[in-house]
C-alpha positions in Angstrom: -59.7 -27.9 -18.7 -59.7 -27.2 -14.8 -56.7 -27.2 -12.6 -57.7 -30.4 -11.0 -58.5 -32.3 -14.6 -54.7 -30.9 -15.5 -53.2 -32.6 -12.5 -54.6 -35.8 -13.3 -53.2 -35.6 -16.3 -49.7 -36.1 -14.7 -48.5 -40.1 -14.6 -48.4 -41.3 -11.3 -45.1 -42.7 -10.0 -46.0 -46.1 -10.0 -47.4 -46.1 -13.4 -43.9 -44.9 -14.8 -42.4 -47.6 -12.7 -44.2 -50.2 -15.2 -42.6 -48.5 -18.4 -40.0 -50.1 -20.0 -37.5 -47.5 -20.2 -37.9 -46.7 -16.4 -36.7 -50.3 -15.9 -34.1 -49.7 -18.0 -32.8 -47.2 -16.2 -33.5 -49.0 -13.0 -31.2 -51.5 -13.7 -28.4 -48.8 -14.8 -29.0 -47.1 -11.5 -29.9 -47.2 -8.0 -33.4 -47.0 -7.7 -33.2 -43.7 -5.0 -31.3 -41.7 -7.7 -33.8 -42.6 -10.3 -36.7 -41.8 -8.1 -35.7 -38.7 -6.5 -35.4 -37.4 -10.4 -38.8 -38.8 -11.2 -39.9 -37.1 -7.9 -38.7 -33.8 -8.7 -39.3 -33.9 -12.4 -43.1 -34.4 -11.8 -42.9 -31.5 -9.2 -41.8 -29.2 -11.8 -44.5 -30.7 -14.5 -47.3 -30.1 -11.6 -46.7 -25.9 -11.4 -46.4 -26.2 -15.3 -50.1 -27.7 -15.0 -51.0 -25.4 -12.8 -49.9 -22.4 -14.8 -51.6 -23.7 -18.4 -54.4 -22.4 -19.9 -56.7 -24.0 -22.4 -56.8 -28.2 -22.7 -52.9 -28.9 -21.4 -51.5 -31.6 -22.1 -52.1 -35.1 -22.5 -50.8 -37.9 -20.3 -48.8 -39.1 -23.1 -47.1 -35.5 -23.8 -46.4 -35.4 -20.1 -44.9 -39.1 -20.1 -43.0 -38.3 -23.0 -41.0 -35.4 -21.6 -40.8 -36.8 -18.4 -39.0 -39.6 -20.3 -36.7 -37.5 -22.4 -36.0 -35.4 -19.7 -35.5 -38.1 -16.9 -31.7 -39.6 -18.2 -30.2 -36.0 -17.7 -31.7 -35.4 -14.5 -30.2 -38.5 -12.8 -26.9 -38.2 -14.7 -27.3 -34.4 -13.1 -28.2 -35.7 -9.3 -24.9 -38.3 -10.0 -22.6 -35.6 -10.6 -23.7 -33.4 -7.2 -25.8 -30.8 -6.7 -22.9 -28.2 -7.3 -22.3 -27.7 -10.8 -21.2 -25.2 -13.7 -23.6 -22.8 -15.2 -23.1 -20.5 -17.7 -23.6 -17.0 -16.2 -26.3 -15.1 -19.3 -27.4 -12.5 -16.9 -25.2 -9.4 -17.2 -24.2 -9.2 -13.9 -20.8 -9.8 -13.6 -19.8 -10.6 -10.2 -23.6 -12.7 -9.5 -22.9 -13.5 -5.4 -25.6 -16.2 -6.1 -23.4 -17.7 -9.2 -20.6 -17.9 -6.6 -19.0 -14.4 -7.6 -15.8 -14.3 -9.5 -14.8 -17.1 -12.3 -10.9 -17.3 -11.4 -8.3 -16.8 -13.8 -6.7 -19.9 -15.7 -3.7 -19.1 -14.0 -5.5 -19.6 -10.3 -7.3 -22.8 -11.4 -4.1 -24.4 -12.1 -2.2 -23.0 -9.3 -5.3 -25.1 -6.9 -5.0 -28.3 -9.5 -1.0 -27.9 -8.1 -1.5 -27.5 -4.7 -4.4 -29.8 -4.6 -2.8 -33.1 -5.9 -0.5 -33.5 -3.2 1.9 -31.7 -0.7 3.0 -28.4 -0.7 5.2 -26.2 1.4 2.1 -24.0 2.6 3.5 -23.4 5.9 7.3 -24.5 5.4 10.4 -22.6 4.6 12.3 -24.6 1.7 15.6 -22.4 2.2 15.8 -22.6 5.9 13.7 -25.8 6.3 11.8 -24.6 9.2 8.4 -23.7 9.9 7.0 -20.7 8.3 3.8 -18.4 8.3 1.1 -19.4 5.4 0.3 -15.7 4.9 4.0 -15.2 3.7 3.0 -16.7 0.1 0.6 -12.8 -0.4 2.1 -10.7 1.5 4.5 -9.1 -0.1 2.4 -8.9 -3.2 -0.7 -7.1 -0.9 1.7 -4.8 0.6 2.6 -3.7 -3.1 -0.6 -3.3 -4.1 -2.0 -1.5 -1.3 0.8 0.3 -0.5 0.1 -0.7 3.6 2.1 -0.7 6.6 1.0 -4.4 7.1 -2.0 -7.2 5.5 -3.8 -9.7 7.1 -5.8 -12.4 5.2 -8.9 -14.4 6.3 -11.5 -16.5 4.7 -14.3 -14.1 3.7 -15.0 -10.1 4.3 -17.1 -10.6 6.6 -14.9 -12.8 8.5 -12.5 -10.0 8.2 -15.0 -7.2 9.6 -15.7 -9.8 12.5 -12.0 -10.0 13.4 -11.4 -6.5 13.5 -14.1 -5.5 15.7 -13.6 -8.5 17.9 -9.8 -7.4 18.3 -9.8 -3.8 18.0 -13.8 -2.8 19.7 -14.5 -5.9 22.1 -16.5 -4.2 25.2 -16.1 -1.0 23.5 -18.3 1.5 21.3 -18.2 1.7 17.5 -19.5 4.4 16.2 -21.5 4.2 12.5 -24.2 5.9 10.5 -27.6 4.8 10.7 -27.2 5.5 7.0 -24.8 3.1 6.8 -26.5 0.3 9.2 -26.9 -2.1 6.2 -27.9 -5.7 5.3 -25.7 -6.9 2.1 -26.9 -10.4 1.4 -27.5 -13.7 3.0 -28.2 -11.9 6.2 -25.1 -10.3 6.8 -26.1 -7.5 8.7 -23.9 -4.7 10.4 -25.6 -4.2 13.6 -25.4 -8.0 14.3 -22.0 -8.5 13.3 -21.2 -5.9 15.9 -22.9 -7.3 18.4 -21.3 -10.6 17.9 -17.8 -9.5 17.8 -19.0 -7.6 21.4 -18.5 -4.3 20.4 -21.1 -1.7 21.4 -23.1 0.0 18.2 -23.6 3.5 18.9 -25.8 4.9 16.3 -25.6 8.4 14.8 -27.1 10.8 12.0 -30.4 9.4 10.1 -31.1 7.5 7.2 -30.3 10.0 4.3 -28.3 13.2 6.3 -25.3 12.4 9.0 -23.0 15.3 9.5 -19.7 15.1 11.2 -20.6 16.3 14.3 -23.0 13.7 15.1 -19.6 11.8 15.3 -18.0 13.8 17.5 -21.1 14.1 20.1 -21.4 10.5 20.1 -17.2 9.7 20.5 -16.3 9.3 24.3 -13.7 7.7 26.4 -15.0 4.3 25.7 -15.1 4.7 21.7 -12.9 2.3 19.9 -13.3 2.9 16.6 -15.3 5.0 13.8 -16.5 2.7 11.4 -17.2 3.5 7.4 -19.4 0.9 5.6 -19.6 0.7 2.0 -23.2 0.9 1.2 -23.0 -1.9 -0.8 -25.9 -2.6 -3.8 -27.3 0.2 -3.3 -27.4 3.7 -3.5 -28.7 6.8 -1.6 -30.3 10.2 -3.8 -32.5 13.2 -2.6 -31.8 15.2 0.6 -28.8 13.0 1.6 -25.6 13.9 3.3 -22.6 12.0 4.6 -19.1 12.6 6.0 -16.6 11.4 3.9 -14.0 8.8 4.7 -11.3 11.6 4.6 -13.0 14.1 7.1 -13.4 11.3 9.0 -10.4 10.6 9.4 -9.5 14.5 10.0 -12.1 13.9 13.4 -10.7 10.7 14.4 -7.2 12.4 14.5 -8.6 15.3 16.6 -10.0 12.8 18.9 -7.7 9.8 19.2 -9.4 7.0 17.4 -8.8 5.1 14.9 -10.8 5.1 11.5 -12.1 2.0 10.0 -13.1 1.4 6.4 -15.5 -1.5 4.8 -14.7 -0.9 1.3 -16.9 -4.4 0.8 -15.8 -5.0 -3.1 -12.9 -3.2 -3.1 -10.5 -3.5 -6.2 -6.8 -3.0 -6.2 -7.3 -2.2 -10.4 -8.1 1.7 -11.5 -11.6 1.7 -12.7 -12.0 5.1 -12.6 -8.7 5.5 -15.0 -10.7 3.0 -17.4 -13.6 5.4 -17.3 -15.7 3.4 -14.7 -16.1 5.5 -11.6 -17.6 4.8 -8.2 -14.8 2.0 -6.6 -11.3 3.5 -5.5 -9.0 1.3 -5.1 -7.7 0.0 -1.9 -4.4 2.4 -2.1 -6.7 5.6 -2.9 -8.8 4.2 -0.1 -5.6 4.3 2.5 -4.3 7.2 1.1 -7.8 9.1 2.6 -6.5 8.3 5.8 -8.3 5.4 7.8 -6.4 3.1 10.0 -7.7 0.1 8.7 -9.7 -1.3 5.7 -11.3 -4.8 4.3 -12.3 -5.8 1.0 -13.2 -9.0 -0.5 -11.2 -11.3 -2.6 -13.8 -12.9 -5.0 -15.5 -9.2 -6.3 -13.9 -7.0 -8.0 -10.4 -8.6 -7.4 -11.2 -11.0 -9.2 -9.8 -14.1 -7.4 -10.9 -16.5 -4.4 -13.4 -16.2 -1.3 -10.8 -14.5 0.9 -11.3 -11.0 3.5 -8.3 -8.7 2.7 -7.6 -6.4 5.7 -5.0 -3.6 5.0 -4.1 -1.1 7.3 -1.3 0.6 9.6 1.0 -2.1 11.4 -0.4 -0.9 15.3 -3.8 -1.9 14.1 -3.0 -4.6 11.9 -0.3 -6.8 13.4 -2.5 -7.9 17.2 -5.1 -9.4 14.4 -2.6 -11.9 13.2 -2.3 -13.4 17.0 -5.9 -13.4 17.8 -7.4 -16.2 18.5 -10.0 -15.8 15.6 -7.5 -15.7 13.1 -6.8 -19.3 12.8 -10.5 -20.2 13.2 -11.1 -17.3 10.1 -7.8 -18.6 8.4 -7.6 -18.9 4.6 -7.4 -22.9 3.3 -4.4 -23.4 1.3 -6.2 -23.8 -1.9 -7.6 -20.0 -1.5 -4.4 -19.3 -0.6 -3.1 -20.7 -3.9 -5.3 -19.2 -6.2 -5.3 -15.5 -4.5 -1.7 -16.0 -4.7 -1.8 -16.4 -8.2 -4.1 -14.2 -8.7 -1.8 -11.6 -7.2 0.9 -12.1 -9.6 -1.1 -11.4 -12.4 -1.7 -7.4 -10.9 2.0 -7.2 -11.2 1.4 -6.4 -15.1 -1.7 -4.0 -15.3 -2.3 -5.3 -18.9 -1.5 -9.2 -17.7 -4.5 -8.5 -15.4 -7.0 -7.1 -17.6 -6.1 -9.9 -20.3 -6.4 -12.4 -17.9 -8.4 -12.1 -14.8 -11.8 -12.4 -16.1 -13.6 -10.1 -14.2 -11.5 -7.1 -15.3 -12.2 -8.5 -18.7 -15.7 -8.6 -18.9 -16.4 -5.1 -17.1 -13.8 -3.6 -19.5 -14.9 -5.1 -22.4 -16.6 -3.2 -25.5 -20.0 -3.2 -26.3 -18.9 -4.2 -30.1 -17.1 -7.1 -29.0 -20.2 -8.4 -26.8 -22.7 -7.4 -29.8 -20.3 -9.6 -32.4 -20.2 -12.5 -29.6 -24.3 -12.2 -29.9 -24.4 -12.5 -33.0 -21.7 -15.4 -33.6 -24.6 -17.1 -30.5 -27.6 -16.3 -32.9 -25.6 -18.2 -36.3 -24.7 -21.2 -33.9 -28.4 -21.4 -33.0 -29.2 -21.5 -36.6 -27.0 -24.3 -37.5 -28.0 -26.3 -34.5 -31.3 -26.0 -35.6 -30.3 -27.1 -39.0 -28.4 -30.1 -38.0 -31.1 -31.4 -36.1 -33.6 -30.7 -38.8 -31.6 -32.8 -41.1 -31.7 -35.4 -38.4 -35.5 -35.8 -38.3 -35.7 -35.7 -41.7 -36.7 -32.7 -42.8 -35.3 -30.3 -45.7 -32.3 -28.1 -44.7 -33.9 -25.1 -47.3 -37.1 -24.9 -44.4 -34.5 -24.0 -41.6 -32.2 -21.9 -43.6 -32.0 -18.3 -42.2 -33.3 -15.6 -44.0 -32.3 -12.0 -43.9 -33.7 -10.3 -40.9 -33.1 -10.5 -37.0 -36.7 -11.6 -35.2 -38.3 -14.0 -37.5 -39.5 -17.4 -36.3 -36.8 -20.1 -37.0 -37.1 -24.1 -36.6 -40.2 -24.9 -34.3 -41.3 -21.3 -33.3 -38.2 -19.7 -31.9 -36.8 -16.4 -31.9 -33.8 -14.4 -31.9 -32.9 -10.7 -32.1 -29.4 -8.8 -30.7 -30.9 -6.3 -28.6 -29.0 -3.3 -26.3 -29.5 -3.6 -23.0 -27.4 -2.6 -19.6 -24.9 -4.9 -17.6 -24.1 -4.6 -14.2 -20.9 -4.8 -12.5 -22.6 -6.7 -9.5 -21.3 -8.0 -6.2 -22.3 -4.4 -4.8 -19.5 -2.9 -6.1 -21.1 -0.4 -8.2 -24.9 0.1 -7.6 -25.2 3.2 -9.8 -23.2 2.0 -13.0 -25.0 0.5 -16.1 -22.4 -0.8 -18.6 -23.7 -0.9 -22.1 -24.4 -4.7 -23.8 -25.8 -6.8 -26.4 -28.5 -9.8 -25.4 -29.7 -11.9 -27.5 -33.6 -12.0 -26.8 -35.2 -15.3 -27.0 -39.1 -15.8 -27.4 -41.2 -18.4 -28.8 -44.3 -18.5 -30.7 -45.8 -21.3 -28.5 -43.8 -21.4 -25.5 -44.2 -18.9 -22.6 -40.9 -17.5 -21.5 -41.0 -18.3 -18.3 -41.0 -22.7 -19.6 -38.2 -21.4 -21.8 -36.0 -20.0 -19.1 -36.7 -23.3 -16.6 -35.7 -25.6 -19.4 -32.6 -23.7 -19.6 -32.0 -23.8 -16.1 -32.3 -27.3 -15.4 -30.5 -27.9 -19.2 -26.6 -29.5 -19.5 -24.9 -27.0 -19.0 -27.8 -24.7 -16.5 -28.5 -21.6 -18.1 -29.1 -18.5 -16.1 -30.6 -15.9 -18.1 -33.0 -12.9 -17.4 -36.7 -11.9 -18.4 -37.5 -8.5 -19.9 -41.0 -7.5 -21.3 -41.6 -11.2 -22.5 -38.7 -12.0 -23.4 -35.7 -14.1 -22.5 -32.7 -12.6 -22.5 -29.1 -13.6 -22.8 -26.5 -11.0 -21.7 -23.2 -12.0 -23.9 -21.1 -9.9 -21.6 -20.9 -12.8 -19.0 -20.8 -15.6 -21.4 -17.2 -17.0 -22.7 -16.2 -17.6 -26.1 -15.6 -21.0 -25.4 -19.1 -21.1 -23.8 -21.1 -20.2 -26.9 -21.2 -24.2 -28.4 -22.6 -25.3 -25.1 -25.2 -22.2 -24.6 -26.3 -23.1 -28.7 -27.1 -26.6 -28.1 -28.7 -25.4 -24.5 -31.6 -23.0 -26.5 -32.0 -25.5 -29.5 -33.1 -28.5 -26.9 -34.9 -26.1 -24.6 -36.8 -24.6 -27.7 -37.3 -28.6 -28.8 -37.9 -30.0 -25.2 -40.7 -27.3 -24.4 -42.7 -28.3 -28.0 -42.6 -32.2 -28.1 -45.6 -33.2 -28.7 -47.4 -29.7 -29.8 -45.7 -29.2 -33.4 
């Protein structure tokens, strides 16, 4: 059937409007919420059209989903635009799935701070005014084992602030190997040039030696700047000047080195057998003046730009006038803080901080977890069965890992690779188990949508024609809800072609 002939196959809005169940649902809720999710529903059913091959589908198999469909995707526009998803990619810290899940013990430290008044910038003992940083900085000081800490609402915030207080008028030096964009825009030369610092460029792309520093540093040189390259990662004829030799030139000429260690981490990966990220105390022990790491990577807590450093370089941030417009909201505060305390006990942390957890966790664990995901499936499948009517003996699973199971889907635990994400690590691959989803009918790419617009969204990734789900990144407690997610995606994306 042509493209056009497909299209037309599509119900229009206003016939809909005459069905029955749409006035039902018209008199359950207000008409623009029911319309915008007819609106966008047909959208997503028109690049479907587009896509098929062969005869399509009918205008009653279109109606139908749309129908089935519609109820969750007004319930979905009720309950805002910002939701839950379960995270099935591998990637642990995804910067698009908002970066780290906090701890339990951070959630309900925000729940506490949240439902009503706190003493965030009040002394209880002395009952006087107090500073709001007090509640992590002793904790950051421990960790980091600097002079002083400052804390603002994002990295990038913090990188801002520090050139802005410490370069304003005056030149930066940095690496055109090192001249990066990270995400989202966030590019170094810009942020430089906002903050009003001068960007003096040295080196090339692949090879900068240390005396391209010192020909560049003059009188009006504020600072020489290290950027963590971030998700990505330089091989070949390369050549850079590490943070420590830096640092040796910056003491032979005066100024002051700065570090953007981006992620950052205040746990030991490398001890764990994961190297690539030092922490921020091996990162101050090189030598630089000053360094700023994220709070939501590898930390594993809230959006927050930690900047650690020696107290001459630290301290005039703190009574900038930047600061308070880049100053952390309490309930950041409260969760980092909380976050914090959990560091305290290295084994506390990995047990509880969940990004620890699922970088540090072993591939046997993650492969059982797949296959506990593959016998929920099954019985999903089963139960349902039995609710249309049909015998459980045709759904029961057989012995084997890829064969078809009820209405044409499939499952296998394959190995695959994680990542680490958030640009901490570019060059590590951390060993997994993925359940691979495919279906006899359905083309993965209708499979994964379905599961991204399912209750709860799941984000997944595709692989030579197959959908897979990375169990690294997916909770115990999340395997119910993922089941029931494949079983009606697998159903939704065959009504009407069994």
């Amino acid at each position: 059937m042509p493209a056009p002939d497909r299209l037309r196959q599509i119900p229009s809005i206003t016939s809909l409007l005459a069905r029955g169940e749409i006035r039902s649902l018209l008199a359950r809720y207000p008409r623009a919420v029911v319309l915008g999710a007819m609106r966008r529903l047909l959208d997503v059913y028109r690049g479907e059209a587009l896509r098929e091959k062969g005869s399509g589908r009918s205008r009653e198999e279109w109606t139908s989903l749309l129908l089935s469909a519609l109820p969750d995707a007004i319930t979905a526009d009720e309950g805002g635009s910002l939701r839950k998803v379960i995270n099935a990619t591998g990637i642990v810290v995804h910067t698009n799935l908002g970066r780290a899940p906090l701890p339990g013990d951070a959630i309900r430290a925000i729940v506490d701070v949240a439902s009503g008044y706190s003493n965030l910038e009040f002394d209880l003992t002395g009952g006087t005014r107090s500073r709001r940083l007090a509640h992590v900085e002793e904790a950051l000081l421990e960790l980091t084992g600097a002079e002083s800490v400052h804390v603002v609402n994002n990295n990038a915030a913090a990188v801002f602030l520090c050139l802005a207080a410490l370069a304003k008028g005056r030149d930066v030096i940095v690496s055109r190997g090192e001249l990066v964009e990270i995400g989202g825009s966030f590019r170094i030369p810009e942020i430089l040039a906002a903050s009003g610092a001068n960007l003096v460029e040295v080196g090339t792309t692949n090879r900068t030696r240390q005396a391209d520093y010192e020909r560049a540093a003059g009188p009006s040189t504020a600072l020489l700047l290290k950027v963590h390259r971030s998700n990505f990662h330089v091989t070949g004829f390369t050549g850079e000047v590490q943070t420590a030799d830096l640092v040796v030139l910056g003491e032979k000429l005066g100024i002051p080195v700065m570090e953007d260690l981006g992620s950052g981490a205040v746990f030991d990966f490398g001890a764990a057998g994961i190297p690539g990220t030092p922490t921020v105390k091996q990162a101050l022990g090189r030598g630089p003046g000053i360094v700023t790491v994220s709070g939501d990577k590898l930390l594993g807590g809230p959006q927050a730009g930690i900047i650690a450093g020696r107290k001459d370089l630290v301290e005039p941030l703190k009574t900038h006038p930047l600061s308070r417009a880049l100053r952390l909201d309490k309930l950041c505060l409260a969760a980092l803080a909380a976050t914090l305390r959990l560091y305290a006990d290295e084994r506390r942390a990995t047990a509880c901080v969940p990004v620890l957890g699922m970088i540090l966790e072993g591939e046997g664990i993650t492969r059982a977890r797949a296959r506990k995901l593959i016998a929920r499936v099954r019985r999903e499948q089963a139960r349902s069965a039995i609710s249309d009517g049909a015998s459980p003996a045709e759904h029961r699973p057989a012995s084997g890992i890829a064969r078809p199971e009820g209405g044409g889907l499939k499952m296998q635990v394959e190995r695959s690779f994680s990542s680490p994400g958030g640009g901490a690590m570019p060059e590590i691959e951390i060993p997994t188990a993925c359940v691979a989803l495919s279906h006899v009918r359905v083309r993965v790419e209708e499979l994964d949508a379905m599961l991204r617009s399912g209750k709860p969204p799941v984000v997944g990734r595709i692989s030579k024609g197959r959908l897979l789900l990375d169990m690294r990144t997916v909770r115990d407690e999340e395997l119910p809800g993922l089941a029931a997610a494949v079983v009606t995606a697998a159903r939704s994306r065959t009504t009407g072609n069994d």
